[in-house]
C-alpha positions as CSV (number, residue, x, y, z in Angstrom):
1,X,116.6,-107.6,-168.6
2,X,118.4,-108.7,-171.4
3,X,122.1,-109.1,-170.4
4,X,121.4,-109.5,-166.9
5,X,122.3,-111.9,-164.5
6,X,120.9,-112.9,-160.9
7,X,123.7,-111.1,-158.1
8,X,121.4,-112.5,-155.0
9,X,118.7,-113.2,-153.3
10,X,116.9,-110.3,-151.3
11,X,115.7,-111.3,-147.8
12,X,112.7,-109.1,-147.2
13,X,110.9,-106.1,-148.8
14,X,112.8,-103.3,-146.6
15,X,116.2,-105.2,-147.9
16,X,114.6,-104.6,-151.2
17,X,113.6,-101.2,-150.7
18,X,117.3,-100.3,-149.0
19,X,119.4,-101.9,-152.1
20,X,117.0,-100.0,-154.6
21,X,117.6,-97.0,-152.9
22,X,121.3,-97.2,-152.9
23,X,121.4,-98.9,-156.5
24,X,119.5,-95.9,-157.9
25,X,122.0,-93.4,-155.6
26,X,124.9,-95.1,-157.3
27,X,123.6,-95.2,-160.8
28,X,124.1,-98.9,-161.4
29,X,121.4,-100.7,-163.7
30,X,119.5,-103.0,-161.8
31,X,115.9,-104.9,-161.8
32,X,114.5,-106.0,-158.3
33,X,112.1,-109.2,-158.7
34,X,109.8,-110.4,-156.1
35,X,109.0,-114.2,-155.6
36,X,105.4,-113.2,-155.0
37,X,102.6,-115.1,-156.1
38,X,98.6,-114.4,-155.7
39,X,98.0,-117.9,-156.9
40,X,99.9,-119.3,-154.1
41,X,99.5,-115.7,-151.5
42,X,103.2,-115.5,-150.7
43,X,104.4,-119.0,-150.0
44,X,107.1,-118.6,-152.1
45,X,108.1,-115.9,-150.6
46,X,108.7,-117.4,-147.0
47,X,111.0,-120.6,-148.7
48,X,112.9,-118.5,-151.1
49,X,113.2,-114.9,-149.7
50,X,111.4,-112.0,-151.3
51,X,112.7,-112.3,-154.6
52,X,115.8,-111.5,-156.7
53,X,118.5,-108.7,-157.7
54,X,119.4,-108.7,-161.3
55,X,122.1,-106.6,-163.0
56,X,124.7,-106.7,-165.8
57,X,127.8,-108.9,-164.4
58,X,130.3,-106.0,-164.3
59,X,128.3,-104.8,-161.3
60,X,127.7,-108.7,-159.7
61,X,130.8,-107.7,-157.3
62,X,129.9,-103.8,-156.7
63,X,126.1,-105.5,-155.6
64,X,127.0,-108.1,-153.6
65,X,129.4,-106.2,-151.5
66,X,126.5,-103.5,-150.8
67,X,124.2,-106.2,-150.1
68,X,126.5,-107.8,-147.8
69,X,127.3,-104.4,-146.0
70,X,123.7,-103.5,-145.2
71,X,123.2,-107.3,-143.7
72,X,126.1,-106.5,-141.4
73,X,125.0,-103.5,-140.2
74,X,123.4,-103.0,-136.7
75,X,119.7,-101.4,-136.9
76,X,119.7,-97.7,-136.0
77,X,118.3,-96.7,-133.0
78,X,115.8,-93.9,-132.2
């Protein structure tokens, strides 16, 4: 992770999964960390978020923006 930078702070593990997904689809380095911890079973994870979204500044913006776009958007229905 050398040269990366923390963009944000990923809500949930199906945010997680959605960014990763679309990061991968896009070709833009990236490193998803979670804030879980067996010693402490998660209780991080409910003050913090699920964890973090780290990738080389020149795609902080590009991230972010995608980020904010799939926390906009209303849940598909069936």
């Amino acid at each position: 992770m050398e040269g990366y930078v923390k963009v944000a702070v990923v809500e949930n593990q199906f945010e997680a999964h959605l960014l990763a997904e679309i990061l991968a689809e896009r070709r833009i380095p990236h490193t998803l960390k979670s804030y879980y911890d067996a010693a402490y079973d998660g209780l991080f994870q409910a003050q913090k978020g699920w964890g973090a979204v780290y990738a080389p500044p020149e795609h902080e913006a590009e991230i972010a923006e995608i980020l904010a776009s799939l926390r906009t958007q209303p849940p598909a229905e069936e």
